[in-house]
TITOR-192297 format. One record per residue: residue number from 1; residue in three letters; x, y, z of N, C-alpha, C, O, CB in turn. Coordinates in steps of 0.1 Angstrom, whole numbers, always signed. Glycine has a CB too. Example, Ala and Ser with C-alpha at 12.3 -4.5 7.8 and 13.67 -1.06 7.14 Angstrom:
<recs>
REC|1|Ala|+132|-57|+78|+123|-45|+78|+132|-33|+78|+142|-33|+85|+113|-45|+90
REC|2|Ser|+128|-22|+71|+137|-11|+71|+129|+0|+79|+134|+11|+80|+141|-6|+57
</recs>
This chain:
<recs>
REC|1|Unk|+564|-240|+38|+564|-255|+37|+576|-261|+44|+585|-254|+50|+565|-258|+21
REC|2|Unk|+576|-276|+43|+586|-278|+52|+602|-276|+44|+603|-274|+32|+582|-291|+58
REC|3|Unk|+614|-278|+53|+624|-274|+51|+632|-285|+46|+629|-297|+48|+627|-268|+61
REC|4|Unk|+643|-280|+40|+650|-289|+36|+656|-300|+44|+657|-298|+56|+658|-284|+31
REC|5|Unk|+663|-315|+37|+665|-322|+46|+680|-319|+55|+684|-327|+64|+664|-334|+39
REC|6|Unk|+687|-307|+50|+698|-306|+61|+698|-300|+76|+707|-295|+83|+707|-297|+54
REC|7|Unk|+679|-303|+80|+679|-297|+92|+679|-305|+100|+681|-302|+112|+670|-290|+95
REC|8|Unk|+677|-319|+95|+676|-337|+98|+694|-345|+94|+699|-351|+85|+660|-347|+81
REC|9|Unk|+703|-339|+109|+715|-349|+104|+710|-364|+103|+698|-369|+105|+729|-348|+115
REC|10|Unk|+724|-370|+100|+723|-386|+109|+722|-388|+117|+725|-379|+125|+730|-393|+112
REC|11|Unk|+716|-399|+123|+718|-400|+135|+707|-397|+141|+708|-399|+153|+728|-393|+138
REC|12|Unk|+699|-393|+139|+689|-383|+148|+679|-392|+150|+681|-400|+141|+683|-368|+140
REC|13|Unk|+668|-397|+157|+662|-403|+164|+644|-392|+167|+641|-384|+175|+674|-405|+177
REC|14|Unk|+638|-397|+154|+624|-386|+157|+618|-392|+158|+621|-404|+154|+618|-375|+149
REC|15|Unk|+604|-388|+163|+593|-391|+166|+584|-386|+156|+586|-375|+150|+591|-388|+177
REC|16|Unk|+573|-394|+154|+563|-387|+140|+550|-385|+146|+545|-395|+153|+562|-399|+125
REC|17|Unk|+546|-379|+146|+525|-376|+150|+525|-372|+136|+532|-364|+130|+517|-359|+165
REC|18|Unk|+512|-381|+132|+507|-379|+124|+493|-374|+128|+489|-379|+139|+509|-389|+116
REC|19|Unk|+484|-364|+121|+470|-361|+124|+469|-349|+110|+477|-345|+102|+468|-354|+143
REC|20|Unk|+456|-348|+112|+448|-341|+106|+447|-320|+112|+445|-309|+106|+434|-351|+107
REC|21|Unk|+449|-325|+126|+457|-311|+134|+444|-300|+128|+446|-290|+122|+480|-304|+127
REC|22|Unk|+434|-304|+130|+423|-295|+126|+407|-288|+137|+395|-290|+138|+419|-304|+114
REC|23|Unk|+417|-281|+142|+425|-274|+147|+438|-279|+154|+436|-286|+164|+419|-267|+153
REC|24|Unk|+449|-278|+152|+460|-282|+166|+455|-278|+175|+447|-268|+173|+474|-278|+168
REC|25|Unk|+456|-282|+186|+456|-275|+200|+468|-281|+211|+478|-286|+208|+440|-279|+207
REC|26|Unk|+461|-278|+225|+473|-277|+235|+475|-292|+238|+485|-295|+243|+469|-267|+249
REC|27|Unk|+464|-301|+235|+468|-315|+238|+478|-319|+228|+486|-326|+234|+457|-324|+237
REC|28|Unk|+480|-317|+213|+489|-318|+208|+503|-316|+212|+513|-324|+213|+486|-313|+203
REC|29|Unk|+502|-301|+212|+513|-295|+219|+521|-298|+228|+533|-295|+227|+510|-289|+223
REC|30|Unk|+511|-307|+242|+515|-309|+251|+521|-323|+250|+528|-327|+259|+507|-306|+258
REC|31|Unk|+519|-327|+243|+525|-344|+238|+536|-344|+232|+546|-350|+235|+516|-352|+226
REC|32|Unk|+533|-337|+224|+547|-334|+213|+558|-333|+219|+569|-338|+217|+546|-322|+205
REC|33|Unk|+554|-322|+227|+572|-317|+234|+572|-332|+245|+581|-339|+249|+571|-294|+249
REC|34|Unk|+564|-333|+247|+568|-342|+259|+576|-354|+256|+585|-360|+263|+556|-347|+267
REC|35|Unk|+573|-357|+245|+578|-371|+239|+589|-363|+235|+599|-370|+240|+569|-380|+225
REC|36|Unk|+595|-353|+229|+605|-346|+227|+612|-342|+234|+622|-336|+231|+604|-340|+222
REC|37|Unk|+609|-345|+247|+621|-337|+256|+614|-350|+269|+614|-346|+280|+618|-312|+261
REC|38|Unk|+609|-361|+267|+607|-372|+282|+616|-383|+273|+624|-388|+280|+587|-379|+288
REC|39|Unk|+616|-388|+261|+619|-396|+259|+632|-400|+252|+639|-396|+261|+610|-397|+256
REC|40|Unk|+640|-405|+244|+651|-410|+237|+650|-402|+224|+660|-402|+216|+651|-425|+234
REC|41|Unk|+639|-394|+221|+637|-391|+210|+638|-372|+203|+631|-362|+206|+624|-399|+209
REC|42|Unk|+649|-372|+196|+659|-360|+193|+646|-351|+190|+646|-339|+192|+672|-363|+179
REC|43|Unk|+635|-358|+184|+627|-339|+179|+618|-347|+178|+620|-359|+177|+631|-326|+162
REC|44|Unk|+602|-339|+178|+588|-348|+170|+587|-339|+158|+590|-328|+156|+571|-349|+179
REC|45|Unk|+583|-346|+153|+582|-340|+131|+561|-343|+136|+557|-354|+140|+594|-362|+108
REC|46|Unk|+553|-329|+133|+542|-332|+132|+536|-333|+118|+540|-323|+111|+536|-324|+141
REC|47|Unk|+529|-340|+113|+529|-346|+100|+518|-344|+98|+509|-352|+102|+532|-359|+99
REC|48|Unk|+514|-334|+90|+499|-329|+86|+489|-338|+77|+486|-333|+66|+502|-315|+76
REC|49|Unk|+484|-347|+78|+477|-353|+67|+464|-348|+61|+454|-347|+67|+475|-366|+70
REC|50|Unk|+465|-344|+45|+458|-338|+39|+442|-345|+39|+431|-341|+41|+465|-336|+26
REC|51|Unk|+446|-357|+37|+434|-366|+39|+436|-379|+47|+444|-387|+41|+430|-371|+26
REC|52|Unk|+432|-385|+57|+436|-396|+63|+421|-408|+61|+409|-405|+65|+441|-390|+81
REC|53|Unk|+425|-421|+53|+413|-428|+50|+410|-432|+60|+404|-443|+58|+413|-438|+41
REC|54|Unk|+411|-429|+73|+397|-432|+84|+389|-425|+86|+380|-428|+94|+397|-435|+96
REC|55|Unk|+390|-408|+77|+383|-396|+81|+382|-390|+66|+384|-379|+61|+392|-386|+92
REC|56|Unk|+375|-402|+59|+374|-397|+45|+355|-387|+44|+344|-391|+46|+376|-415|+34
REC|57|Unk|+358|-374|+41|+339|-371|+41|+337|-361|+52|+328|-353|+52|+327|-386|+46
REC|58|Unk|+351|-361|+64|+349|-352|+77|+351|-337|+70|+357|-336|+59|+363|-356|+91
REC|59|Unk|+345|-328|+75|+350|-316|+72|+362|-309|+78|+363|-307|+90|+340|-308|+75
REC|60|Unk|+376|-305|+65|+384|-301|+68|+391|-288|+64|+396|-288|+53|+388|-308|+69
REC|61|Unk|+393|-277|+73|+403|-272|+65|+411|-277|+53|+416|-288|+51|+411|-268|+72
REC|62|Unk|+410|-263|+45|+426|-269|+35|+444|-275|+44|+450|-270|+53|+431|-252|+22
REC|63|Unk|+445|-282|+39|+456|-289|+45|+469|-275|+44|+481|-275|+48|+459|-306|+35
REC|64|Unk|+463|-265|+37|+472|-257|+36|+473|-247|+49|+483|-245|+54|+469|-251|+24
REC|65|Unk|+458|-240|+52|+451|-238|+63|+458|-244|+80|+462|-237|+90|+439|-245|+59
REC|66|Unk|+456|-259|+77|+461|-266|+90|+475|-265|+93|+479|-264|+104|+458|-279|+89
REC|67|Unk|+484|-268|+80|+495|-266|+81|+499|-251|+87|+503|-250|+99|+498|-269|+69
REC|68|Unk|+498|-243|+82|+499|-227|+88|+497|-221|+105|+501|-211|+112|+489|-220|+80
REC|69|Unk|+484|-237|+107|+481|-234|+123|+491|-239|+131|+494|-234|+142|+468|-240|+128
REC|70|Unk|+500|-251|+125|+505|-259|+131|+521|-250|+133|+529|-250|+143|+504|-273|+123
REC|71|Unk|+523|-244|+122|+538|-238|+122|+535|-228|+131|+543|-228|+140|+544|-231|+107
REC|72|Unk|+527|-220|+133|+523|-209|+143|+519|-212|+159|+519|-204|+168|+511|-203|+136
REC|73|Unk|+514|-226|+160|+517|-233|+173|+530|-238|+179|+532|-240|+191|+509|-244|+173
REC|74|Unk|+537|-239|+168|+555|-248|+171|+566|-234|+171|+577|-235|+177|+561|-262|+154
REC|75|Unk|+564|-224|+165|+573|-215|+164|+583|-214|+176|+582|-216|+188|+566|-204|+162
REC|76|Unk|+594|-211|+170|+604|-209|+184|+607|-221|+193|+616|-220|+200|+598|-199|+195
REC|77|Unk|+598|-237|+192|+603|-247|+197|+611|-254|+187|+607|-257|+176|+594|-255|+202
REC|78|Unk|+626|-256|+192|+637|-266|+180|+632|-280|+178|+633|-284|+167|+654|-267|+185
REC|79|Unk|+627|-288|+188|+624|-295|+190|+612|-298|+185|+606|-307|+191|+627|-295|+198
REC|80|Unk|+606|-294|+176|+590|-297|+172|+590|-290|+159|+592|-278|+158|+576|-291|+184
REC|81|Unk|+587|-300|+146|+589|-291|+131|+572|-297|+123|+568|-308|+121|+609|-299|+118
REC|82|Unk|+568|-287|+122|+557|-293|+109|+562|-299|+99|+574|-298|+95|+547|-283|+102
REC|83|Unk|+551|-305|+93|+557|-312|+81|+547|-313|+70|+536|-317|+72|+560|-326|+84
REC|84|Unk|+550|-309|+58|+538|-307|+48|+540|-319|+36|+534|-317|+25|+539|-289|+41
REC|85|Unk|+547|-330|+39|+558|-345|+27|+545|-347|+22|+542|-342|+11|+568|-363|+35
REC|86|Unk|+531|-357|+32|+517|-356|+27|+514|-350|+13|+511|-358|+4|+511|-347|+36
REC|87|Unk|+514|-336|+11|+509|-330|+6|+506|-335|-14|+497|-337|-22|+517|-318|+10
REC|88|Unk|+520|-336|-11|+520|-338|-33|+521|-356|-33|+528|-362|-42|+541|-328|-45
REC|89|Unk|+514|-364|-22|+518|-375|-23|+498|-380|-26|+489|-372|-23|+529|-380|-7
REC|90|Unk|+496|-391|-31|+482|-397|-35|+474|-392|-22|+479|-390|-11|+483|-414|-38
REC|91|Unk|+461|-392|-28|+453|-392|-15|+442|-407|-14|+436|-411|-24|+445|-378|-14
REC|92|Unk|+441|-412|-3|+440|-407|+8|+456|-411|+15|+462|-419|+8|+427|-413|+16
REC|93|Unk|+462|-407|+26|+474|-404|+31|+477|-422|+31|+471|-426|+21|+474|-393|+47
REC|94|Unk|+480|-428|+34|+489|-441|+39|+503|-441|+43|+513|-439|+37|+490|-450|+29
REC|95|Unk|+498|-443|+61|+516|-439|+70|+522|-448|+61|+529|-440|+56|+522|-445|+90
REC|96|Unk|+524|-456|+55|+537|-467|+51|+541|-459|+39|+553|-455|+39|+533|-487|+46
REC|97|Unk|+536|-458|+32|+537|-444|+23|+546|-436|+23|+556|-434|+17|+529|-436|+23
REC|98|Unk|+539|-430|+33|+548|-417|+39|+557|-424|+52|+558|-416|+61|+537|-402|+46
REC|99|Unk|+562|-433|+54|+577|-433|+61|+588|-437|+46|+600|-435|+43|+578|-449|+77
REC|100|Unk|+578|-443|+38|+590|-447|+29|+596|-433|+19|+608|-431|+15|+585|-461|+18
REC|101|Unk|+585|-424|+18|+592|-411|+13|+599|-407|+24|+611|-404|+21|+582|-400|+7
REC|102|Unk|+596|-405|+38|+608|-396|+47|+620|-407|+46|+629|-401|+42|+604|-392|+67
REC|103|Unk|+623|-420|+47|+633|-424|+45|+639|-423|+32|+650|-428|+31|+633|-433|+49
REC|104|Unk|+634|-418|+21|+636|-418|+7|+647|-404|+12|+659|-405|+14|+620|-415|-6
REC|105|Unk|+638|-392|+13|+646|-380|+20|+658|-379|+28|+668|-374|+24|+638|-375|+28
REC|106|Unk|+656|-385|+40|+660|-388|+48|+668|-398|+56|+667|-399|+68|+655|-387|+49
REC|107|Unk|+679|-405|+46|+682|-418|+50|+689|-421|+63|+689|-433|+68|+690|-423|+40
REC|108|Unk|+695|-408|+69|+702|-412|+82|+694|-410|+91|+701|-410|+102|+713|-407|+85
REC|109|Unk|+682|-408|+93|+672|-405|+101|+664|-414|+110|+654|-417|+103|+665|-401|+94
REC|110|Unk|+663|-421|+126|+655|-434|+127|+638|-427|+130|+637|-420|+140|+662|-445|+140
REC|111|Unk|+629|-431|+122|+618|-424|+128|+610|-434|+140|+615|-444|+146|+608|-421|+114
REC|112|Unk|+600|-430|+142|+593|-438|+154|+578|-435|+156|+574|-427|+165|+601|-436|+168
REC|113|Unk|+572|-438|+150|+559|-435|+153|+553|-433|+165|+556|-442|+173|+553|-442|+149
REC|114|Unk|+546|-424|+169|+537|-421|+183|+523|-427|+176|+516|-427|+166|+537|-401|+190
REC|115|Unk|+523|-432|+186|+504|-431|+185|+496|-435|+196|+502|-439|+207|+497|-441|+174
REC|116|Unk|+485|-434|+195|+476|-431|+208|+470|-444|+210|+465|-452|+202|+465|-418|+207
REC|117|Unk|+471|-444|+225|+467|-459|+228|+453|-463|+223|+450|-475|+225|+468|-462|+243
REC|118|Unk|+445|-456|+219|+429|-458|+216|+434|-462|+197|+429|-472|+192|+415|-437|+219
REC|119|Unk|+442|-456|+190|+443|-464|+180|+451|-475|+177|+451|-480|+165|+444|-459|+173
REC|120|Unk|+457|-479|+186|+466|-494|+184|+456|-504|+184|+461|-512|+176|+477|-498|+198
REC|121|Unk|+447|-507|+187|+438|-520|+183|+435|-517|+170|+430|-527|+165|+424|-524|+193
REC|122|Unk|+434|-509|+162|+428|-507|+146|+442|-509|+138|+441|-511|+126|+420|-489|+141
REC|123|Unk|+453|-510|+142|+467|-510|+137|+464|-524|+124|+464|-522|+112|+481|-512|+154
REC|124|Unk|+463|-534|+128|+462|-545|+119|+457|-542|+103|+461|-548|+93|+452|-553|+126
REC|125|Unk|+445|-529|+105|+437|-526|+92|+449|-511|+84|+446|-506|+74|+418|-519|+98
REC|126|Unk|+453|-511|+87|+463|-499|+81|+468|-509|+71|+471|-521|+72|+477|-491|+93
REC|127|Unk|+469|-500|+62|+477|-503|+47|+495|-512|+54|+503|-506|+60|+481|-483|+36
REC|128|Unk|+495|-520|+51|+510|-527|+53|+511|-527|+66|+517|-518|+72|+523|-519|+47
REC|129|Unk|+506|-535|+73|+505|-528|+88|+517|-539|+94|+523|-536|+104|+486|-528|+97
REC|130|Unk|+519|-552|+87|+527|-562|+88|+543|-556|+88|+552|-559|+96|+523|-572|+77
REC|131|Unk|+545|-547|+75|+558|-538|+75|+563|-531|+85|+574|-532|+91|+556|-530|+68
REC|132|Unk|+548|-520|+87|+551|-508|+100|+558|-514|+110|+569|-510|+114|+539|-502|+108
REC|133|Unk|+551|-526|+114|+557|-530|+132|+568|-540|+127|+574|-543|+137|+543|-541|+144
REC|134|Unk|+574|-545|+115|+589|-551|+112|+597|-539|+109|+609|-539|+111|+591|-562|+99
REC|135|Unk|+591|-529|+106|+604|-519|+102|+607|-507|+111|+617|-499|+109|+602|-514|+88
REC|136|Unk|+595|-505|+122|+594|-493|+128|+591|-495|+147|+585|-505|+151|+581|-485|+119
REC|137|Unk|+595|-486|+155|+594|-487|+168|+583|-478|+167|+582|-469|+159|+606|-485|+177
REC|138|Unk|+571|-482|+178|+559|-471|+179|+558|-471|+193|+557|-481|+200|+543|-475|+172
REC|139|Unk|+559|-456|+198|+560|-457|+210|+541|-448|+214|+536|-438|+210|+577|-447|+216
REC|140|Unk|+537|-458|+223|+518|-456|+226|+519|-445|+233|+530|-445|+239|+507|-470|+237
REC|141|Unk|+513|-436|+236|+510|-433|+247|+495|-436|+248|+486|-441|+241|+514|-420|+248
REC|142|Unk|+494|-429|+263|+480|-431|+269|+469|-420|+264|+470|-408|+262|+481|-429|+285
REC|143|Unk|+458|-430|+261|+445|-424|+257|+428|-421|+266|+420|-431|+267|+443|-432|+245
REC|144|Unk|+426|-410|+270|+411|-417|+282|+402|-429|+274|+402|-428|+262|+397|-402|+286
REC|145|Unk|+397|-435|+278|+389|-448|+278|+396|-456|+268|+389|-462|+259|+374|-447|+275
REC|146|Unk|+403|-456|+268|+412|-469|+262|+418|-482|+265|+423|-490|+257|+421|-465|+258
REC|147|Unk|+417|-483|+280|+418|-492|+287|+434|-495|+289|+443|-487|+287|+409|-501|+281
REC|148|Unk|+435|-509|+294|+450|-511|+293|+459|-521|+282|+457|-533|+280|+452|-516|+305
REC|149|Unk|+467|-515|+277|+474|-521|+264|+484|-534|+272|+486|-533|+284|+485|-506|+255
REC|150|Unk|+489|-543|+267|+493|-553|+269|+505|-549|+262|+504|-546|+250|+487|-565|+266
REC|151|Unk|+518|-548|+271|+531|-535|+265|+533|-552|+258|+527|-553|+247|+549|-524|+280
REC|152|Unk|+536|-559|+261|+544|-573|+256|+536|-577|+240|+538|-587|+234|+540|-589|+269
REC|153|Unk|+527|-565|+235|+516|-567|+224|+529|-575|+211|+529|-585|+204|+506|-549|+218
REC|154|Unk|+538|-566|+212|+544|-568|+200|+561|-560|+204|+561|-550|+210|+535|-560|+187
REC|155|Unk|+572|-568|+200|+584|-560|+205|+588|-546|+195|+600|-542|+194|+597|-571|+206
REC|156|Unk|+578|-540|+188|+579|-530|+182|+569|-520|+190|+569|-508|+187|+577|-532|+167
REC|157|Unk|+562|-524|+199|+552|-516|+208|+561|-514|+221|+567|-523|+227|+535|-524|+211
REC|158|Unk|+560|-502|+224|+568|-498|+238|+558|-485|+240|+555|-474|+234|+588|-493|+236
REC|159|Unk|+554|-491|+252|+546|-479|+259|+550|-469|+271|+558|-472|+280|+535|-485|+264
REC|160|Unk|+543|-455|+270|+554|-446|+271|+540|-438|+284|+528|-437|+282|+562|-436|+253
REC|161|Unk|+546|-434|+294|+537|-430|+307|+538|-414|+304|+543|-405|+312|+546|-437|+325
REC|162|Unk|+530|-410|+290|+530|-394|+287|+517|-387|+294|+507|-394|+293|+528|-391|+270
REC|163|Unk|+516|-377|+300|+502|-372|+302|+491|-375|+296|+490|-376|+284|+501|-362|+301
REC|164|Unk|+480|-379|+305|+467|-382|+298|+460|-372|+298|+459|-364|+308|+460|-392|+302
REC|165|Unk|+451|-368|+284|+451|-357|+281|+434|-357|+272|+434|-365|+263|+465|-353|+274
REC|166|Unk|+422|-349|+273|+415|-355|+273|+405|-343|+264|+394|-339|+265|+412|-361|+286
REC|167|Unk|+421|-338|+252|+409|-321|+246|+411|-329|+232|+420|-335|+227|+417|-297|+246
REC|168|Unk|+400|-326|+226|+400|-333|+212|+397|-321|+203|+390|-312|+208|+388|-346|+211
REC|169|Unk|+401|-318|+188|+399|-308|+177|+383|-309|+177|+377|-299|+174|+407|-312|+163
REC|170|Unk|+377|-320|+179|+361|-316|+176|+358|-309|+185|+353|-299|+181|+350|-326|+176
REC|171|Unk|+359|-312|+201|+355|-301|+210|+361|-282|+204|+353|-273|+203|+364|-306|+227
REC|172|Unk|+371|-282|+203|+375|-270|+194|+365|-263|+188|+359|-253|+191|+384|-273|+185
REC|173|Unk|+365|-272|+175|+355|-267|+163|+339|-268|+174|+328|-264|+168|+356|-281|+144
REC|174|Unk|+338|-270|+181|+322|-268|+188|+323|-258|+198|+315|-251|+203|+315|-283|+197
REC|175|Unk|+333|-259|+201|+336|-240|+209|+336|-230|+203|+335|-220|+209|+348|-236|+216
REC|176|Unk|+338|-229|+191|+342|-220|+184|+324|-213|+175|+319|-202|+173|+355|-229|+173
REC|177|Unk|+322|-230|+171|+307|-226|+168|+295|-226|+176|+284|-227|+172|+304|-233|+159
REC|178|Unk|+302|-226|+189|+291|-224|+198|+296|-205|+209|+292|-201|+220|+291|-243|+210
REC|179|Unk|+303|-200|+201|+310|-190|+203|+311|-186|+217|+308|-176|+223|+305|-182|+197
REC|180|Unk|+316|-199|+220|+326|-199|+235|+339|-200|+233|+345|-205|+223|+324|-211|+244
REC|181|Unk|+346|-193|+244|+360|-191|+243|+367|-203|+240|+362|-214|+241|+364|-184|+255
REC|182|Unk|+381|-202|+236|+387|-216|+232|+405|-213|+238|+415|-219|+234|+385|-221|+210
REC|183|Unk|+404|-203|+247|+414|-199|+251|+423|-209|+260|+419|-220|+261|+410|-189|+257
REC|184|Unk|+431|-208|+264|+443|-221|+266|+438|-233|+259|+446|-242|+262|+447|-226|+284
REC|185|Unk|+430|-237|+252|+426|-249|+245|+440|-248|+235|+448|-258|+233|+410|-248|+237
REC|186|Unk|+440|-238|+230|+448|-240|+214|+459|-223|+221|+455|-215|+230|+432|-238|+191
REC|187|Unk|+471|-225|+213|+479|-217|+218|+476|-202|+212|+473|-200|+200|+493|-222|+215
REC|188|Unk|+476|-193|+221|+473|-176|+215|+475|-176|+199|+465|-174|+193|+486|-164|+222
REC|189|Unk|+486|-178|+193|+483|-173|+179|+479|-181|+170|+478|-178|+158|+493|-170|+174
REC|190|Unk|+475|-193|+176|+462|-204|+166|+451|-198|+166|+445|-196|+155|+458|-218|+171
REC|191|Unk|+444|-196|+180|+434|-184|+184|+431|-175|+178|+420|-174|+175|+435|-179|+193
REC|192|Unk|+442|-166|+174|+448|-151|+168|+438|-151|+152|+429|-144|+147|+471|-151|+164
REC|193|Unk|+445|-165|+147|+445|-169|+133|+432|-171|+130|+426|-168|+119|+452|-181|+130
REC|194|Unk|+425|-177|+144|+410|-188|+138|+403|-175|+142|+395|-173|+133|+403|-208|+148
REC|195|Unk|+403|-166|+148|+392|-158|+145|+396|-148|+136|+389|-147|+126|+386|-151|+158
REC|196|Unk|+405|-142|+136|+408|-136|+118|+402|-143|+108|+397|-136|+99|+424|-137|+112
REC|197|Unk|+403|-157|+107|+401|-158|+93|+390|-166|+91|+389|-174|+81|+413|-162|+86
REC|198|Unk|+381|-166|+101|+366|-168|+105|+364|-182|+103|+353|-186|+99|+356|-159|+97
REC|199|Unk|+378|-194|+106|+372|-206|+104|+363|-211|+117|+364|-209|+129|+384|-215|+100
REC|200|Unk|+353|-222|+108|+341|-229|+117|+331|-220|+125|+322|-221|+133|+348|-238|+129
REC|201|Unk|+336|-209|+118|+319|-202|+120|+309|-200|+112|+298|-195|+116|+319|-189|+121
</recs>
């Protein structure tokens, strides 16, 4: 599970991905570090959500499951920590929720939300969504067919020129059950894991 808060000094400057990471894969991956090592921002915290209410009914691993894929995809990067806070918190997940528990945790901490330029137009319908953008910087990245974001949207929106990247967890779970390889998709020991322990077959 995740670690205590003395791994988070003051001062520190993270980035948050939140997802469902079911399966993680290399588009993840490849975001994560990048915002972690392109941008202002000291580490990304990936944020497992057990249930997220736009994906209420989807079929998911146990969040316990996902979690485990995610620590086994990040291993050995300092810069990239799972996060299991979600877990013992109400369901369905609500980010405003969960920034106010990591700042509960965490008080010297500035977080920053990432998110993907295909969900910034739904931003309005999120629980407190009036809060998020007064209390939080969200840095967009780019999404395929998402078109172009208007950076001037809001002075809490700053958009960020990360790789565009175009593998999604459903393609995953349909390689898997179409028992085609899923190799560099998702990192060797996610791979390792999902056929050991025979998920989405």
């Amino acid at each position: 599970m995740s670690s205590p808060a003395a791994v988070a000094p003051v001062g520190r400057k993270v980035g948050l991905l939140f997802g469902s990471f079911n399966p993680i894969h290399t588009g993840h991956l490849i975001l994560a570090n990048y915002m972690a090592t392109h941008t202002d921002l000291d580490a990304v915290w990936l944020v497992v959500s057990p249930q997220s209410p736009f994906k209420v009914g989807q079929e998911l691993l146990s969040e316990v499951q996902r979690f485990d894929l995610v620590q086994r995809a990040i291993a050995g990067n300092e810069r990239l920590r799972a996060l299991d806070v979600e877990f013992a918190m109400p369901k369905p997940s609500y980010t405003i929720s969960t920034l106010d528990e990591l700042r509960r945790r965490y008080p010297g901490v500035q977080f920053v939300l990432l998110m993907g330029e295909d969900n910034l137009p739904g931003l309005p319908r999120w629980e407190q969504a009036a809060r998020i953008l007064a209390e939080n910087q969200i840095y967009v990245y780019p999404r395929p067919g998402a078109g172009t974001t208007d950076p001037s949207l809001h002075p809490a929106v700053q958009m960020v020129k990360a790789p565009l990247l175009d593998i999604s967890a459903t393609f995953v779970r349909e390689c898997i059950r179409a028992g085609k390889s899923i190799r560099y998709l998702v990192p060797e020991a996610v791979e390792q894991q999902i056929i050991a322990a025979g998920y989405w077959l």
